[in-house]
Each structure stands twice: as C-alpha cells, then as structure tokens.
N, CA, C and O atoms as a CHARMM CRD file, in Angstrom:
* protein
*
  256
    1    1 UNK  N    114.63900  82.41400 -25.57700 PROA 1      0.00000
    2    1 UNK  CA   114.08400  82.70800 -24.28200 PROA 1      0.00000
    3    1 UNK  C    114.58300  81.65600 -23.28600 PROA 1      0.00000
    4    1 UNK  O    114.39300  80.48200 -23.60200 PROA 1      0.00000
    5    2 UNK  N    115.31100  81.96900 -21.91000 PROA 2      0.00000
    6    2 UNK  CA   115.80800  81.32100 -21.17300 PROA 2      0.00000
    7    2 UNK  C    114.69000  80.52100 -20.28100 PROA 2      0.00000
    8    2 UNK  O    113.62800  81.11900 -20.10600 PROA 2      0.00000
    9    3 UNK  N    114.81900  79.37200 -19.77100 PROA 3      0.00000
   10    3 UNK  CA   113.84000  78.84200 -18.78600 PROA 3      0.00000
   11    3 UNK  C    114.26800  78.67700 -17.26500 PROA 3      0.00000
   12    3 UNK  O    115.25800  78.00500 -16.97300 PROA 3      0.00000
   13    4 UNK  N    113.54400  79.26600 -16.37500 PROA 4      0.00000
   14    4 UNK  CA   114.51100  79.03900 -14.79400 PROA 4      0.00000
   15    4 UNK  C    113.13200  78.05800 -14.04000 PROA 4      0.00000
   16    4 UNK  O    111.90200  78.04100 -14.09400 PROA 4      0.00000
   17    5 UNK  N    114.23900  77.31200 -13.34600 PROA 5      0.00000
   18    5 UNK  CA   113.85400  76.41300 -13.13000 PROA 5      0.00000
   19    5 UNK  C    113.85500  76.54900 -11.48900 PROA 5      0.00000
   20    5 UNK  O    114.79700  76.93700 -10.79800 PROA 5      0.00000
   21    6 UNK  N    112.23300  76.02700 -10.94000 PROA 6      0.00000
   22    6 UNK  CA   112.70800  76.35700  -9.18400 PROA 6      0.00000
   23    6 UNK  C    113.24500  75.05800  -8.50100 PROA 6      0.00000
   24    6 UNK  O    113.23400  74.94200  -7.27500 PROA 6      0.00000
   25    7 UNK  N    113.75700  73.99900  -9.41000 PROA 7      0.00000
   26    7 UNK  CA   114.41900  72.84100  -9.04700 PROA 7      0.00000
   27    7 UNK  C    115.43000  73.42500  -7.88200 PROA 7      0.00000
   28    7 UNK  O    115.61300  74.63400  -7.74000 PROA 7      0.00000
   29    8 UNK  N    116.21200  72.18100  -6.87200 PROA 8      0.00000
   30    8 UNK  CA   117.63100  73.03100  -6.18200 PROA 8      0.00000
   31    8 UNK  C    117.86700  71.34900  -6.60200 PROA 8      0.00000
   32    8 UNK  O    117.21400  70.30800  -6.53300 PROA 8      0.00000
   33    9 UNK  N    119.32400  71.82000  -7.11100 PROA 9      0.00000
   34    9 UNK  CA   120.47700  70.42400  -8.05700 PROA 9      0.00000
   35    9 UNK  C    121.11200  70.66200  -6.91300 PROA 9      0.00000
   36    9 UNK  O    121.68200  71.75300  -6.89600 PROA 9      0.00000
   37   10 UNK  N    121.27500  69.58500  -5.31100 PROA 10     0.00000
   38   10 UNK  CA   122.53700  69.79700  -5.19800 PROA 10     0.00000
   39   10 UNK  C    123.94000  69.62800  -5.28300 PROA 10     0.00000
   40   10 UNK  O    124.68200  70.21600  -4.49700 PROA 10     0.00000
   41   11 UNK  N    124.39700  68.82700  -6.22600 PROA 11     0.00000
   42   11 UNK  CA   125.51900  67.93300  -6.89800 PROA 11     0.00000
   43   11 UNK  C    125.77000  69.87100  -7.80700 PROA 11     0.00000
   44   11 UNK  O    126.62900  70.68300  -7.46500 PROA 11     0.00000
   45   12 UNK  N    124.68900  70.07900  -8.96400 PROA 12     0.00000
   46   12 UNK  CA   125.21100  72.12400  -8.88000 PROA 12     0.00000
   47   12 UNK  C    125.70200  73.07200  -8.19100 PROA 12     0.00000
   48   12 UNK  O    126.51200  73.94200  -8.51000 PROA 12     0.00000
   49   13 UNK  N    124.83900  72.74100  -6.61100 PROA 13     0.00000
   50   13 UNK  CA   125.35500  73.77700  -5.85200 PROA 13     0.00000
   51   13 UNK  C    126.67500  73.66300  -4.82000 PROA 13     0.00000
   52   13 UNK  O    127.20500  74.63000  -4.27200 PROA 13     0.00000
   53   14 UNK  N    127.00800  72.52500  -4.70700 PROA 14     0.00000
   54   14 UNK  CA   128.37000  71.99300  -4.67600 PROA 14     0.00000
   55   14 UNK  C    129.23700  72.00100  -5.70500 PROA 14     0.00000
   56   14 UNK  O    130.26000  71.36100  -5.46500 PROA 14     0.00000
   57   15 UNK  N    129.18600  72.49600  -6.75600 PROA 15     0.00000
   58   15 UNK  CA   129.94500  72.58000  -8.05300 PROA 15     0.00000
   59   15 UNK  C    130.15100  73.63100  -7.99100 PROA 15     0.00000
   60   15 UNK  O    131.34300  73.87000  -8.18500 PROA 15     0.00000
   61   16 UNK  N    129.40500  74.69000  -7.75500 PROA 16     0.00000
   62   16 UNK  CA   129.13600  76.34000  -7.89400 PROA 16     0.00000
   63   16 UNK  C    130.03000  76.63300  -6.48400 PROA 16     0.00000
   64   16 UNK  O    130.93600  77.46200  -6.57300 PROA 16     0.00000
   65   17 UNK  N    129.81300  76.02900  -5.30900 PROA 17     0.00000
   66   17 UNK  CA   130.54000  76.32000  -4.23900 PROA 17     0.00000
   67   17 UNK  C    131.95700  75.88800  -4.48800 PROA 17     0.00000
   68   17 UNK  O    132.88000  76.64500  -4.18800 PROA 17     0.00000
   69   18 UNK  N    132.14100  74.89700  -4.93600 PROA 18     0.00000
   70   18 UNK  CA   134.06500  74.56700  -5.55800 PROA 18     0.00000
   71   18 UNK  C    134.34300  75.44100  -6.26400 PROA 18     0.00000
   72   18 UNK  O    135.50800  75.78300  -6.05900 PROA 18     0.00000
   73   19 UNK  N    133.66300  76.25200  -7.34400 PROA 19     0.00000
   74   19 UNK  CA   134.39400  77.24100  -8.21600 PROA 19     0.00000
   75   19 UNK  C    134.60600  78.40300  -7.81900 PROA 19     0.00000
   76   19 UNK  O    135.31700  79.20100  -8.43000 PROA 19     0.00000
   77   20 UNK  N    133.76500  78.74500  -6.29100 PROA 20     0.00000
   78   20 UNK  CA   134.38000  80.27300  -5.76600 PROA 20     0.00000
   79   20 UNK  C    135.33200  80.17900  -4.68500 PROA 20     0.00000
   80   20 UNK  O    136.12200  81.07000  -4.37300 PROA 20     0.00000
   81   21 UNK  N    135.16700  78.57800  -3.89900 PROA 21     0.00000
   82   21 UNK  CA   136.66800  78.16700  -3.43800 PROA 21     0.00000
   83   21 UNK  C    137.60600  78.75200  -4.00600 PROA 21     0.00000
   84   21 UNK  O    138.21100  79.72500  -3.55500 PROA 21     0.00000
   85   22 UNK  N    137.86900  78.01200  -5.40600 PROA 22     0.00000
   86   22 UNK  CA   139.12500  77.99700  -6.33500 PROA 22     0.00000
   87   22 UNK  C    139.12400  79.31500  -6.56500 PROA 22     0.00000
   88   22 UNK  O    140.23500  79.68000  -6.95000 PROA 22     0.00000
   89   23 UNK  N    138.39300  80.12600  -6.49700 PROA 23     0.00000
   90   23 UNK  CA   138.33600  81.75100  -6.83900 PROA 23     0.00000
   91   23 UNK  C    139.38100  82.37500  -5.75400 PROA 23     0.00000
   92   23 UNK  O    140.45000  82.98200  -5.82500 PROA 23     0.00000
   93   24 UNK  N    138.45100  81.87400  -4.62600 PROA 24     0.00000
   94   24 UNK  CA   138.96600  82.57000  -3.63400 PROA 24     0.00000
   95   24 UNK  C    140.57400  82.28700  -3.28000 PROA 24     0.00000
   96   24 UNK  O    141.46100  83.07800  -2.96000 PROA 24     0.00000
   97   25 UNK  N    140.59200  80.70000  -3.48700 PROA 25     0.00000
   98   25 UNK  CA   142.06900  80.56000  -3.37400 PROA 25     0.00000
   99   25 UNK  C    142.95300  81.28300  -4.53900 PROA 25     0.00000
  100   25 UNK  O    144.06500  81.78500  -4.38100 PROA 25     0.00000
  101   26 UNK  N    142.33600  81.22900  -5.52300 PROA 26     0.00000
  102   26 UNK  CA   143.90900  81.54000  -6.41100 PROA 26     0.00000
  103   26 UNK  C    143.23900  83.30000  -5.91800 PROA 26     0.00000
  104   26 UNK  O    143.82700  83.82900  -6.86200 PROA 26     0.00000
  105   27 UNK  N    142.73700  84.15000  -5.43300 PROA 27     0.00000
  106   27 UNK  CA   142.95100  85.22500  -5.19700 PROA 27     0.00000
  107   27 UNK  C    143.81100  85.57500  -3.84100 PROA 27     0.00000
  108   27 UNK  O    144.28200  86.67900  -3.56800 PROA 27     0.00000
  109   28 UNK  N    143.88300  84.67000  -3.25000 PROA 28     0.00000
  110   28 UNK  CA   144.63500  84.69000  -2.00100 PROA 28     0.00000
  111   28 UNK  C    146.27000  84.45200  -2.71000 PROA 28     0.00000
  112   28 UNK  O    147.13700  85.30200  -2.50800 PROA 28     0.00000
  113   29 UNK  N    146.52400  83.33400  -3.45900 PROA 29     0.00000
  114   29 UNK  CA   147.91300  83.10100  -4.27700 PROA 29     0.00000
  115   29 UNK  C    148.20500  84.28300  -4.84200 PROA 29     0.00000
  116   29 UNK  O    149.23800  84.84300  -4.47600 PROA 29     0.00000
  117   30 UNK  N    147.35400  84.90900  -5.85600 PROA 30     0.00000
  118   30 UNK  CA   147.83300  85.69700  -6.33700 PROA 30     0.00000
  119   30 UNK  C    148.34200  87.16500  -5.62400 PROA 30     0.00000
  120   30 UNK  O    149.26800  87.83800  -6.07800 PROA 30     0.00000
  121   31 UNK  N    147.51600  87.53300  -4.36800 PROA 31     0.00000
  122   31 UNK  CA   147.60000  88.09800  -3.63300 PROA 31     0.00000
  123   31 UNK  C    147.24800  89.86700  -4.08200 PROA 31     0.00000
  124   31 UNK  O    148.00400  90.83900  -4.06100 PROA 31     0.00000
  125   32 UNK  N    145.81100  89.75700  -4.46300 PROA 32     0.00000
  126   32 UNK  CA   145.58000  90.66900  -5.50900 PROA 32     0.00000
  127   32 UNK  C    145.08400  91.44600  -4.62100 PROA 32     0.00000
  128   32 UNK  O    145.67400  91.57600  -3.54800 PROA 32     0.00000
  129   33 UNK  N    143.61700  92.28400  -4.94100 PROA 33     0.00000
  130   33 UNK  CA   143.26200  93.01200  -4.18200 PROA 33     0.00000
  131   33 UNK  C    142.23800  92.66900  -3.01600 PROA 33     0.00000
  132   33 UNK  O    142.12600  93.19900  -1.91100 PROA 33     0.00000
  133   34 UNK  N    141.45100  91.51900  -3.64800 PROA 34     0.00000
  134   34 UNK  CA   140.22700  90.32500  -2.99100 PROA 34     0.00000
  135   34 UNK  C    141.08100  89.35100  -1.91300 PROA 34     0.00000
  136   34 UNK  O    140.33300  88.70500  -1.17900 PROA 34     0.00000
  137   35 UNK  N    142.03100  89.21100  -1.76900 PROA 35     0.00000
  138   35 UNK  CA   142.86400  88.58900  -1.51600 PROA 35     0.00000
  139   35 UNK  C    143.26600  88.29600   0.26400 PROA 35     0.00000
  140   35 UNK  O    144.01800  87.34800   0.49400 PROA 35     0.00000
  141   36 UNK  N    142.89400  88.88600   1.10800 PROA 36     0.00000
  142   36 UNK  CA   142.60800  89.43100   2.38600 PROA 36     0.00000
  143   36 UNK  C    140.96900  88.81200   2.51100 PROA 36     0.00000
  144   36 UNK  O    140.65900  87.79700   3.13500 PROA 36     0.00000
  145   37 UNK  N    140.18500  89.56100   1.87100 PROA 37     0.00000
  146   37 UNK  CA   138.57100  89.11000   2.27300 PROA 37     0.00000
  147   37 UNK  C    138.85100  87.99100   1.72400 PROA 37     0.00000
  148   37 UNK  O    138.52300  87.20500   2.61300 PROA 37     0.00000
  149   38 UNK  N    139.26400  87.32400   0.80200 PROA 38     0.00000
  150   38 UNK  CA   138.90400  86.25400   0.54800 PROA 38     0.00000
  151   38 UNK  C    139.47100  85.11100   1.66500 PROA 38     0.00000
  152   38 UNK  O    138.83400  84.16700   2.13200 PROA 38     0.00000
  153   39 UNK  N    140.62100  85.43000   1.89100 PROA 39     0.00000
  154   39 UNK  CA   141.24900  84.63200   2.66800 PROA 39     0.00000
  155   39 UNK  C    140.54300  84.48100   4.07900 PROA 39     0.00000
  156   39 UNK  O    140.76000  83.51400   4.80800 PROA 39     0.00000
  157   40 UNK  N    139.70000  85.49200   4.39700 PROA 40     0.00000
  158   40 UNK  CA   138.77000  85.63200   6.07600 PROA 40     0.00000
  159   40 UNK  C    137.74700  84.70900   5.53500 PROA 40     0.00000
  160   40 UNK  O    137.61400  83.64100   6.13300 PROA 40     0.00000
  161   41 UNK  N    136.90500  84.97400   4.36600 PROA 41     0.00000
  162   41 UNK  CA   136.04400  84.10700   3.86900 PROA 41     0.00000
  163   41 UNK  C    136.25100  82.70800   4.48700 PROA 41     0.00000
  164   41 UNK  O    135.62600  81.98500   5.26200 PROA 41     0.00000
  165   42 UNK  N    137.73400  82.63400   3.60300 PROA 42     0.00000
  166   42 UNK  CA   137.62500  81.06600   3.50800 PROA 42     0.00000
  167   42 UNK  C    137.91400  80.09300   4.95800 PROA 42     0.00000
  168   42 UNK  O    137.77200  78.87200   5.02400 PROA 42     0.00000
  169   43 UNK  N    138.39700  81.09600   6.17100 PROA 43     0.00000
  170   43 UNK  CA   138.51900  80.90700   7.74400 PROA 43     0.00000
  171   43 UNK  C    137.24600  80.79600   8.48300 PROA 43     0.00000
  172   43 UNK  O    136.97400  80.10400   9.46400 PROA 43     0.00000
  173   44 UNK  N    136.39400  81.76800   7.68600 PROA 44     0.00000
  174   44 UNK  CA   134.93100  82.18300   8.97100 PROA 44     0.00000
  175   44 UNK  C    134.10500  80.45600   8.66100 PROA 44     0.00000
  176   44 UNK  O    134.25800  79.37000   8.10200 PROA 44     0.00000
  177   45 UNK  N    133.11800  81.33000   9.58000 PROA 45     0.00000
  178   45 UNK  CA   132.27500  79.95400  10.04100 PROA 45     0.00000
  179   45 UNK  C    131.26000  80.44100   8.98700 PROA 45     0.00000
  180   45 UNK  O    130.53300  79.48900   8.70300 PROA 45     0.00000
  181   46 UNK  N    130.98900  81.33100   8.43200 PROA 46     0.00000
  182   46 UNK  CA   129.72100  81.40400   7.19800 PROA 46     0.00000
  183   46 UNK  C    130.32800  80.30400   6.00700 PROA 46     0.00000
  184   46 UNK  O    129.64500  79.55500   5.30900 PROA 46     0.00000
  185   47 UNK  N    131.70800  80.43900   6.00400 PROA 47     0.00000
  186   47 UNK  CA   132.02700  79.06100   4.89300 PROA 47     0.00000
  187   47 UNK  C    131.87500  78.16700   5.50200 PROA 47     0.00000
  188   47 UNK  O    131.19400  77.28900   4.97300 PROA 47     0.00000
  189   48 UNK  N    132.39100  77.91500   6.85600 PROA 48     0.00000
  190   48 UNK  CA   132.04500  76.38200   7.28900 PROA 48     0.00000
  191   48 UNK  C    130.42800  75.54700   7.51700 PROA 48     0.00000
  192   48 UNK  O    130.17100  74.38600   7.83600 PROA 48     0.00000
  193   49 UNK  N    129.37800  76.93700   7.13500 PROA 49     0.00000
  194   49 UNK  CA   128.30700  76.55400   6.97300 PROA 49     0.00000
  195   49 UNK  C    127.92400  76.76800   5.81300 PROA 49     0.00000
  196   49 UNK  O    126.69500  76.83800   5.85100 PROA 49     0.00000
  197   50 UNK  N    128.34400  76.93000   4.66000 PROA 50     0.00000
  198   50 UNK  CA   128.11800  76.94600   3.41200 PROA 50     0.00000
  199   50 UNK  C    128.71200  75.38600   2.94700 PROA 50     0.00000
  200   50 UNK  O    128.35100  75.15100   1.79400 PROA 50     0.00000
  201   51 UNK  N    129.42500  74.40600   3.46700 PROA 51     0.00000
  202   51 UNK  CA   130.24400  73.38900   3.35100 PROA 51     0.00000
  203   51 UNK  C    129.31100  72.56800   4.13100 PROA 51     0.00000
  204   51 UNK  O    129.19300  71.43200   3.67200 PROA 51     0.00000
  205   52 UNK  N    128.68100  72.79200   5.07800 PROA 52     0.00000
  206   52 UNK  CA   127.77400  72.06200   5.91400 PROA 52     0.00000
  207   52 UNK  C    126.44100  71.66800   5.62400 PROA 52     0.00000
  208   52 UNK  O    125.95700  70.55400   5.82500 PROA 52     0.00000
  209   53 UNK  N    125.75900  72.88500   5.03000 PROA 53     0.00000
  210   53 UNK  CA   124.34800  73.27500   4.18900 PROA 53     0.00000
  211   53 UNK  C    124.52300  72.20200   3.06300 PROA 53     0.00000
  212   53 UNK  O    123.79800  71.20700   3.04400 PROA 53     0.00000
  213   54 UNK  N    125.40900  72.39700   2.21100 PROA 54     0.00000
  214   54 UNK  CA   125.53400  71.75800   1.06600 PROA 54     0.00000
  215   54 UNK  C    126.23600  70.01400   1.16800 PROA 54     0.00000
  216   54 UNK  O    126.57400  69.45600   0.12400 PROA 54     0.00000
  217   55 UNK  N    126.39300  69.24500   2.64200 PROA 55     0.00000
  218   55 UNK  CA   126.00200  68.56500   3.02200 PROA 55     0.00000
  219   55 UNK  C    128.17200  67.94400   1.97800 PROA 55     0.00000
  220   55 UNK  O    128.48500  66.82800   1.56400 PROA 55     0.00000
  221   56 UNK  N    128.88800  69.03600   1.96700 PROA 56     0.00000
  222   56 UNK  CA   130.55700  68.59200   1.56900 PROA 56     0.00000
  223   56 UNK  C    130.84700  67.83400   2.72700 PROA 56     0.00000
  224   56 UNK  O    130.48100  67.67900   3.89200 PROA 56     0.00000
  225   57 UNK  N    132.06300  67.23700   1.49500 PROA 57     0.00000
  226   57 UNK  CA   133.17900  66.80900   2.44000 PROA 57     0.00000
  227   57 UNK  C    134.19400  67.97400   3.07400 PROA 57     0.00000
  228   57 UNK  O    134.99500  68.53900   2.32900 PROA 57     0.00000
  229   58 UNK  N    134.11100  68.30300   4.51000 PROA 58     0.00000
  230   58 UNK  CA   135.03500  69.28400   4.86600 PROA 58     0.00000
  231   58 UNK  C    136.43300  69.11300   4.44600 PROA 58     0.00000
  232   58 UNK  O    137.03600  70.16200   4.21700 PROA 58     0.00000
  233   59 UNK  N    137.27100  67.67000   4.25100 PROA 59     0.00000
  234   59 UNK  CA   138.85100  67.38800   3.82200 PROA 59     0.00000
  235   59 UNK  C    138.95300  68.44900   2.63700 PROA 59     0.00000
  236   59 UNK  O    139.94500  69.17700   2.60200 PROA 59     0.00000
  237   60 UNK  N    138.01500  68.55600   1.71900 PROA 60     0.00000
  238   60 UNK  CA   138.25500  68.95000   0.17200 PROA 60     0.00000
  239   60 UNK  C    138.69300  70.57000   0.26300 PROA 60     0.00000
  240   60 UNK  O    139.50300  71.14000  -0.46700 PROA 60     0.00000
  241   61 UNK  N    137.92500  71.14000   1.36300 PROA 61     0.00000
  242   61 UNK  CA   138.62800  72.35300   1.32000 PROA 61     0.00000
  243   61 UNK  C    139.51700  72.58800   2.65400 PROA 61     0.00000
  244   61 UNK  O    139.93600  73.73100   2.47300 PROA 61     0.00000
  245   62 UNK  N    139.80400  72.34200   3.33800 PROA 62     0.00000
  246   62 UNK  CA   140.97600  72.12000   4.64700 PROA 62     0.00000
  247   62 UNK  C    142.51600  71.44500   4.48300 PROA 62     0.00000
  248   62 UNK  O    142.55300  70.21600   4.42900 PROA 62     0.00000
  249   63 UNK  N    143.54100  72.04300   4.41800 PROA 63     0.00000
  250   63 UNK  CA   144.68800  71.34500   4.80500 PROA 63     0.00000
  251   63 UNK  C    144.81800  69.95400   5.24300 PROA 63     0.00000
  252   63 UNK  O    144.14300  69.81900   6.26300 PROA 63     0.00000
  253   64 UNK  N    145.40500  68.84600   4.90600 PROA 64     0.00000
  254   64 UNK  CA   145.76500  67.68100   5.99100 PROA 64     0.00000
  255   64 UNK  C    146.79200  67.30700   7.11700 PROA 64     0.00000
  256   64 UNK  O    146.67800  66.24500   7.72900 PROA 64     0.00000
C-alpha cells in the first residue's frame, strides 16, 4: 500500500521540472511530433513562471 504525502519537497519539484525540460528539449532535437508545442512551451511565459514559482536559476534553462 502506497503512502502520499501532503508534504511540497521543493529541491523534488525542481527535479521533476528539469526532467520535462530535458523532455521537452530532446523532443524539440528529435523533432518528433511534440516537438513544435514543446518548443512554444519552452518560449511562453507559463514556463518562465514555472522557473520562477519554483524559485530556479533562470541560466540553467536559457542560452548564454
């Protein structure tokens, strides 16, 4: 039996937000079918407040 927890980890939810980054990017590389939305995703301002909320470093996902 699983236990859920109403804790919020956010060092998790910054972990969980890097792994759909990396989603989104290698779907943009690969240039599959997600690949378009993902790429608007990763431009709009709902990511730049998903990066903000979760209190990131903006460099980690932005160009230099």
């Amino acid at each position: 039996m699983s236990h859920q927890s109403k804790a919020f980890y956010p060092q998790a939810a910054k972990r969980l937000l890097l792994a759909v980054v990396n989603q989104a990017i290698f779907d943009v590389l690969e240039n599959n079918e997600e690949a378009k939305a993902a790429e608007q995703w990763l431009l709009s301002r709902g990511f730049d407040t998903y990066v903000a909320l979760l209190d990131c470093d903006p460099k980690v996902f932005r160009p230099a």
